[in-house]
Phi, psi and omega in degrees: 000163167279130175197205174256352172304342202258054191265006195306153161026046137276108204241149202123020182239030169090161154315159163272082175327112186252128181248142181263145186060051190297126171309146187299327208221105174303333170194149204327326204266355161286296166333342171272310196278324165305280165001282193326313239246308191299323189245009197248143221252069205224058174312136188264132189306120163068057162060151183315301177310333174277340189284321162311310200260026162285339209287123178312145212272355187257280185316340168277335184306277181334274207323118225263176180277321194290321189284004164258332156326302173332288186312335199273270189325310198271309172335289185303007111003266152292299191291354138300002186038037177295319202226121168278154184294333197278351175276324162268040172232315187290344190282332169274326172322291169008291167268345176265320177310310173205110208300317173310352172293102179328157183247111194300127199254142172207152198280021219260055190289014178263349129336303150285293186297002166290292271245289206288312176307343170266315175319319185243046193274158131258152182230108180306135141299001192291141167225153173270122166232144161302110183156146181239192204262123169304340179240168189224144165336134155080009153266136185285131163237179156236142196263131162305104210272092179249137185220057165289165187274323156307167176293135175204148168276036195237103174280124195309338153320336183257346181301155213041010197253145186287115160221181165256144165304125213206298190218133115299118170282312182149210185247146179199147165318138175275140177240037128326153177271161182211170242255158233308178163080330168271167164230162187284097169302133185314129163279142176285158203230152172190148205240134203227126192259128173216134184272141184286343164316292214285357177244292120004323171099211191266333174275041165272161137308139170310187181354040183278180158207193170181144204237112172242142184263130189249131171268143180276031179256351184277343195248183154192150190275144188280004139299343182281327152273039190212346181257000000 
């Protein structure tokens, strides 16, 4: 979707901060809201990522990354109907009336080490499918100018714009959101070289480039914009 969630090669937001030596969790209540977002056995009704980037656009600006994790994980909540608005709102009354009120603790070290052992499980993005890749290493494609309503990984900065086919990846799920019943059949993946003049113009770096890895329903060969 289009949203402010969308900053690729948008400017006026500042450098990007690299803070040294950073901590996995700047303060205790992120590590919780990861626990959430890992252990609570809850699919969220049109996925996390769209609950993020649905987010009012003054508020996601504001919002640290875990307090957009949070928002995603209680949204998903309510609309699964697990959690009522009228159940979190008094659980917060709760805490601001009185902070000191304990935070329900509970004890499972068998649990955890399930919990950490799928974590550092590894899993290929790969799937083995019949099927073959439409592009080949050195062909100019142009990325389609798609404007879904759902979460999707095609930044909008690139859209229509010509590049070359540089790797093949394979075949990997697509994770665009899709539409409520269907599924996605694995897509071929390909890391696509576009100079930034073709993205950018004349305030581009000179001879720069930038490399995005593409699913193939997002390309098509440029010839097909030429007939």
């Amino acid at each position: 979707m289009n949203g402010i969630h969308d900053m690729g090669g948008m400017h006026g937001f500042g450098p990007v901060e690299r803070e040294a030596n950073e901590p996995v969790f700047h303060h205790e209540w992120e590590g919780r809201a990861f626990a959430m977002r890992v252990v609570t056995p809850v699919p969220i009704p049109g996925g996390a990522r769209n609950n993020i980037e649905t987010m009012e656009p003054l508020r996601y600006l504001r919002s640290s990354y875990y307090e957009k994790w949070l928002h995603a994980r209680v949204k998903g909540l309510i609309d699964s109907g697990v959690l009522t608005a009228a159940e979190l709102q008094a659980r917060e009354a709760l805490y601001r009336g009185r902070p000191d009120t304990p935070v329900p603790h509970c004890e499972d070290p068998e649990r955890v080490q399930a919990v950490l052992a799928n974590l550092r499980k590894h899993r290929s993005p790969r799937r083995e499918v019949d099927a073959q890749p439409r592009f080949a290493i050195g062909d100019v494609v142009r990325v389609r100018n798609l404007h879904p309503h759902g979460h999707t990984r095609l930044p909008r900065y690139v859209r229509g714009k010509r590049g070359v086919v540089t790797r093949f990846y394979g075949f990997q799920d697509v994770q665009d959101a899709q539409p409520s019943g269907a599924a996605a059949e694995p897509q071929a993946v390909y890391a696509v070289r576009f100079a930034a003049l073709e993205l950018w113009g004349d305030a581009a770096e000179a001879n720069s480039t930038v490399c995005i890895d593409m699913w193939e329903s997002y390309l098509e060969p440029l010839e097909e914009q030429s007939q």
